[in-house]
C-alpha positions as CSV (number, residue, x, y, z in Angstrom):
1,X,71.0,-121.8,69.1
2,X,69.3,-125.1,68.5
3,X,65.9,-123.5,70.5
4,X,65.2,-119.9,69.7
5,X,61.5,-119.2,71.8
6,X,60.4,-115.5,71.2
7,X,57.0,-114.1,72.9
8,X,55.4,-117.1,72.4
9,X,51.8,-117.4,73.8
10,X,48.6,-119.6,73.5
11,X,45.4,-119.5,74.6
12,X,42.5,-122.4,75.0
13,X,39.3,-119.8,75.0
14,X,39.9,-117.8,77.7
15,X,42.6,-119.9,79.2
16,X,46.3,-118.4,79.1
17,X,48.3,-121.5,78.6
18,X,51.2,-119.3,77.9
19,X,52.0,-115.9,78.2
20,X,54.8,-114.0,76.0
21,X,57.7,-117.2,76.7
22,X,60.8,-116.5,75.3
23,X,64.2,-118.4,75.7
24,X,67.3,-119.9,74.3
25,X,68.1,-123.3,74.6
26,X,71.9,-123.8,73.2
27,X,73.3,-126.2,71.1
28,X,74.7,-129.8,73.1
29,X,72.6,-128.2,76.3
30,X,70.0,-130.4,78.8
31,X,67.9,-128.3,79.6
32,X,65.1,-128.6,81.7
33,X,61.2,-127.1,81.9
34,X,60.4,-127.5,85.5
35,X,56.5,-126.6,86.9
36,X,53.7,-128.7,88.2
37,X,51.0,-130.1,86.1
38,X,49.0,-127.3,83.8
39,X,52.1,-124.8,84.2
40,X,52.1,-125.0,80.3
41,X,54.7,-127.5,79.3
42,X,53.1,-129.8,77.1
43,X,51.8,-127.0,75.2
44,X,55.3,-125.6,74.7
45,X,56.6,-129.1,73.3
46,X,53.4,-129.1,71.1
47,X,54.4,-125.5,69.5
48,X,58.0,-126.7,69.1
49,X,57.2,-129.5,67.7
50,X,54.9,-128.6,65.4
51,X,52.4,-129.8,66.7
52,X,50.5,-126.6,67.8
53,X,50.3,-123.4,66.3
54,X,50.8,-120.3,68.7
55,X,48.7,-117.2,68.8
56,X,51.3,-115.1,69.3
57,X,55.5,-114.9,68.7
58,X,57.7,-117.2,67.1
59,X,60.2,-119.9,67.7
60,X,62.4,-122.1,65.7
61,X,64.0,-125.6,65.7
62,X,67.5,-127.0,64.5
63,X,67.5,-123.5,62.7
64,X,64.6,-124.2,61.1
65,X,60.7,-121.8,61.4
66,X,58.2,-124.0,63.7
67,X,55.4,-123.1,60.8
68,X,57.3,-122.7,57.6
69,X,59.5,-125.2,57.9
70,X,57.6,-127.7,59.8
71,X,58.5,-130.7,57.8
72,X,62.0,-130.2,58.3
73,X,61.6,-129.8,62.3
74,X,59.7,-133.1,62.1
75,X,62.9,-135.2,60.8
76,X,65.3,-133.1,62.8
77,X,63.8,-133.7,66.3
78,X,62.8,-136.7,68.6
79,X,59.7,-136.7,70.6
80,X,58.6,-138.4,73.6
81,X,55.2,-137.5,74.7
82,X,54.1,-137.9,78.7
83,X,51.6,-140.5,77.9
84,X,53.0,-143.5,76.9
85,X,51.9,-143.2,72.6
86,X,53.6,-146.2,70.8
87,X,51.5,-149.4,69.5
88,X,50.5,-151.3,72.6
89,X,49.9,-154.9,70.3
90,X,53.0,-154.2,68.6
91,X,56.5,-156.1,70.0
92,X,59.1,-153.9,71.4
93,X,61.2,-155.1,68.0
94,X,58.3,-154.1,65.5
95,X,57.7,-150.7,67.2
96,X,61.4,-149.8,66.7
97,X,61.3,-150.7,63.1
98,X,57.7,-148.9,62.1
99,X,59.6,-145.7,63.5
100,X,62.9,-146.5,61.7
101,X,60.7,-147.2,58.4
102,X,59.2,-143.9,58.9
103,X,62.2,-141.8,58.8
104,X,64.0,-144.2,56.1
105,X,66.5,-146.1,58.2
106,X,67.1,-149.3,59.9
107,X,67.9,-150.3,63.6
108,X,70.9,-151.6,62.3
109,X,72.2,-148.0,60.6
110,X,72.1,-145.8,64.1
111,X,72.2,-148.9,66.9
112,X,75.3,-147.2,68.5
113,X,73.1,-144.1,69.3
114,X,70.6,-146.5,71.0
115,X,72.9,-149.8,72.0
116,X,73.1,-148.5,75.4
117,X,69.3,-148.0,76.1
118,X,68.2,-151.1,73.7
119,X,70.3,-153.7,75.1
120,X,68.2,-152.9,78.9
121,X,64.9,-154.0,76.8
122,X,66.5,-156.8,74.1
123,X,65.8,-159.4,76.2
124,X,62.0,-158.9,75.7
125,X,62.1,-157.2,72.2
126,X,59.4,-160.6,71.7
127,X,57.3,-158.8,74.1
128,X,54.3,-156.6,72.8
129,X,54.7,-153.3,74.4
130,X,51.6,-152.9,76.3
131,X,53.0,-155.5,78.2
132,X,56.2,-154.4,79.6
133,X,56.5,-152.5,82.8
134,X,56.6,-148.4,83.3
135,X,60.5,-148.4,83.0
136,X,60.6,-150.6,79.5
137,X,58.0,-148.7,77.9
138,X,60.1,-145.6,78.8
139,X,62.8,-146.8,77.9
140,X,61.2,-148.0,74.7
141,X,60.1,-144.8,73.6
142,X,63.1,-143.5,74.1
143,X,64.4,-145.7,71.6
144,X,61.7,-144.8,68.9
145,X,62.6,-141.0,69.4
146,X,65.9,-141.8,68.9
147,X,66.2,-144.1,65.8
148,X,66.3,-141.4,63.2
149,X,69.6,-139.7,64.6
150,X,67.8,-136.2,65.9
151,X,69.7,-133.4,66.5
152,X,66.8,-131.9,69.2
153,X,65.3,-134.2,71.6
154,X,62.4,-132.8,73.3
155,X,61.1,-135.3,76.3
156,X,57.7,-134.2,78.4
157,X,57.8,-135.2,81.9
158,X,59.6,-138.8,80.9
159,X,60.4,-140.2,84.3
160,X,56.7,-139.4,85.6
161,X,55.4,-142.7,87.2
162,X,58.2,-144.4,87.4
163,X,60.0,-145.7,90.1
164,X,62.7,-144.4,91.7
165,X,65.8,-146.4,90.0
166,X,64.3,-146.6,86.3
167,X,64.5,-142.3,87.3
168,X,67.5,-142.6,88.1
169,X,69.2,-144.8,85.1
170,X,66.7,-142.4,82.5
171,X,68.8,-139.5,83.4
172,X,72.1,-141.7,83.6
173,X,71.4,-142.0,79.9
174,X,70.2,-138.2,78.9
175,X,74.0,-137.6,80.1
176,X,75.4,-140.1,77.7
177,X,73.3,-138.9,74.7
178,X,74.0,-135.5,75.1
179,X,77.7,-136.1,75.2
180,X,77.1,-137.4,71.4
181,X,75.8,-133.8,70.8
182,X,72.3,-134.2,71.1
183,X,70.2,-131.0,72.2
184,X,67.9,-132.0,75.1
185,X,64.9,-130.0,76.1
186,X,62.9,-132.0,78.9
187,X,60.1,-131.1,81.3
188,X,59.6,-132.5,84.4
189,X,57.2,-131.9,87.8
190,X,59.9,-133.1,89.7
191,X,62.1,-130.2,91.8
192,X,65.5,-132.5,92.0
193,X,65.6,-133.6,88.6
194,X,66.0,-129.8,88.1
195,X,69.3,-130.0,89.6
196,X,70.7,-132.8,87.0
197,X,70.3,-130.0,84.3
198,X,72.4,-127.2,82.8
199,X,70.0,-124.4,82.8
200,X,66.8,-124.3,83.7
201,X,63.6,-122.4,83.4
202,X,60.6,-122.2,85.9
203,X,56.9,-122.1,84.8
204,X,53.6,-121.3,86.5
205,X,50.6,-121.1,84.9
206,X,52.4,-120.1,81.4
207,X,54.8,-118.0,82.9
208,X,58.7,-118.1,83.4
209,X,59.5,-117.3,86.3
210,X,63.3,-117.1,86.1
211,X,65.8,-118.6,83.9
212,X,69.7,-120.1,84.8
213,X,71.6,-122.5,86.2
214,X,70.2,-124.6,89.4
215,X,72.8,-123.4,91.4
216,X,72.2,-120.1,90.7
217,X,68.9,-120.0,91.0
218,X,69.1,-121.3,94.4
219,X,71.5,-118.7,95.2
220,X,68.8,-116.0,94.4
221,X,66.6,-117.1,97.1
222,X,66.3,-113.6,99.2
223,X,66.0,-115.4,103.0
224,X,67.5,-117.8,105.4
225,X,65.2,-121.0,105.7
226,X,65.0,-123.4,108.7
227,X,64.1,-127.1,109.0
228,X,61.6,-126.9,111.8
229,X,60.5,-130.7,113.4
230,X,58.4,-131.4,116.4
231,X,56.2,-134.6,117.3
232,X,52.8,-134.0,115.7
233,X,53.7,-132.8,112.0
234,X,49.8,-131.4,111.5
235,X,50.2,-129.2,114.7
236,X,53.2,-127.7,113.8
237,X,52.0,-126.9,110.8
238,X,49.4,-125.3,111.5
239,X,51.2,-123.5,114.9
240,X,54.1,-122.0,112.3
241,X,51.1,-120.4,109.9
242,X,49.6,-118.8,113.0
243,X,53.0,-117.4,114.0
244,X,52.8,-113.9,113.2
245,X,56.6,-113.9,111.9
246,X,55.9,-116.5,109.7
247,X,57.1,-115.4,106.0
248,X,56.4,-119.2,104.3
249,X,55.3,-122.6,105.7
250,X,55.8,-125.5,103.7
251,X,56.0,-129.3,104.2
252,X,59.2,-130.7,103.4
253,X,60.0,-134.7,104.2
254,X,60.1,-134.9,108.0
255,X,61.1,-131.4,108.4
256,X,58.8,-128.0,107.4
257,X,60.4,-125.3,105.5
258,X,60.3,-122.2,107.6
259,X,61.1,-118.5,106.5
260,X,60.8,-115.4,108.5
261,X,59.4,-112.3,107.8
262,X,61.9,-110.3,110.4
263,X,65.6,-109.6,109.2
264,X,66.8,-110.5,112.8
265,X,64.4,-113.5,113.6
266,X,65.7,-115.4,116.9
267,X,65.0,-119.1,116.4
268,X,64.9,-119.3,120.3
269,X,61.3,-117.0,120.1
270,X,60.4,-119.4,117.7
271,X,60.8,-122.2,120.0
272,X,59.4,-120.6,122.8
273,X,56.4,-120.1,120.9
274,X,56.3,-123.7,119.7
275,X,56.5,-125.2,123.2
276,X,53.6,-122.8,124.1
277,X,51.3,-125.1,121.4
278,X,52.4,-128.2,123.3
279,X,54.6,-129.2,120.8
280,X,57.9,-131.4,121.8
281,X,61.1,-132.7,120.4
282,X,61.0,-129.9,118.9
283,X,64.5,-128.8,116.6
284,X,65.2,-126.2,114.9
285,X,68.2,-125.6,112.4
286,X,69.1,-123.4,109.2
287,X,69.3,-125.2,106.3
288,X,70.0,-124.4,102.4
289,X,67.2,-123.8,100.3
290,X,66.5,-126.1,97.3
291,X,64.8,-125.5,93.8
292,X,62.0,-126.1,95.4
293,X,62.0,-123.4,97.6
294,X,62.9,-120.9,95.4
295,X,59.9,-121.7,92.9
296,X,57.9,-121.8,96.2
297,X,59.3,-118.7,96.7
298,X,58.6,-117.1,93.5
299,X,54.8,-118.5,92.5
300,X,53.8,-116.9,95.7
């Protein structure tokens, strides 16, 4: 295993960050950490990467202990914080080297690991990086992580902030590296990105809630859901969390998220009901659940 996570908890004074978290995270696998903001991430990446020191279980690296070995860890694995951490009044061609300096290379000695990310930000490699927009400095750090060859990548919530094509080309590119054999552990807030994963494990407030494959996972959801529309999105709301029935309620795009508490719920009550809150154009269809539902689902 290139992650091996065993009851590992940590505590900020009388904060739970994490509670007992153990997993596997295989060697060549992306695999992603998906929960809102304080679920815990960041203070998983900061154990694993030596950068915290848990109060309870233990974990390794690349093979290596997070706490004996910790040096090692440190030139086996890439890290790229959420918050954007490289020097701002430095160019995007002196930041690359300072990291390549660090770990004693050159940009020149592992360029085909980076060529295909570099050559996006080249062009402005003149520029100092504080300059450059949300999807260059991402890009950017990605490089620096890079440079030294790592055989774990750990990346915490990468695409957060950015728009919606530079999201798009980041994991374009986690593909690519992982085909060169590069283990990829990444966090993000973000329910779909979940999807482009292997395996994936939910967290809430320092808890797994379930570990496996997206598709699996959405499997396990235990009950049929509905997109529910009407012409005033706040009244419906509300009208579906008065409805007795109502098992969950939850916005989702221009529909809402319906479940029933009945095993043989009628969507024509439903409707009847809906039209008795003066509520119109109102539709009502099954639908499959998402990632999102099923975390919905299980943080309840």
């Amino acid at each position: 295993m290139s992650i091996s996570i065993v009851n590992i908890s940590k505590s900020y004074k009388n904060v739970k960050a994490l509670q007992n978290i153990s997993f596997d995270v295989k060697e060549g696998e992306l695999f992603g950490l998906i929960g809102p903001d304080g679920a815990g991430k960041t203070t998983l990446f900061r154990i694993l990467t030596t950068l915290l020191i848990a109060n309870e279980g233990t974990a390794t690296v690349a093979g290596y202990n997070v706490i004996s070995d910790y040096k090692n860890i440190r030139n086996s694995v890439g890290y790229m914080p959420g918050r954007f951490s490289l020097y701002q009044d430095l160019t995007v061609e002196e930041n690359l080297n300072f990291f390549a300096t660090i770990f004693g290379t050159t940009i020149e000695e592992n360029y085909d690991l980076i060529k295909d990310i570099y050559v996006q930000i080249e062009p402005f490699k003149n520029r100092r990086a504080g300059k450059l927009s949300g999807g260059m400095k991402q890009k950017l750090a990605l490089s620096c992580a890079l440079i030294h060859k790592p055989k774990v990548l750990f990346l915490d919530e990468p695409t957060t902030g950015v728009d919606p094509v530079s999201r798009k080309e980041f994991w374009e590119m986690l593909k690519r590296l992982q085909q060169k054999g590069i283990t990829i552990l990444v966090s993000t807030p973000y329910m779909d990105e979940a999807e482009l994963c292997d395996r994936i494990a939910l967290i809430q407030d320092g808890e797994i809630l379930e570990i496996d494959t997206p598709k699996a996972i959405v499997k396990h959801y235990p009950k049929s859901i509905y997109n529910v529309r009407a012409n005033n999105m706040y009244l419906l709301i509300n009208s579906l969390n008065d409805y007795k029935h109502n098992h969950s309620v939850y916005p989702f795009g221009e529909f809402v998220h319906y479940t029933d508490n009945r095993t043989d719920f009628n969507p024509k009550e439903l409707l009847v009901y809906l039209e008795s809150k003066d509520l119109a154009n109102i539709e009502i269809e099954e639908t499959v659940a998402t990632i999102e539902d099923t975390f919905m689902e299980l943080a309840k």
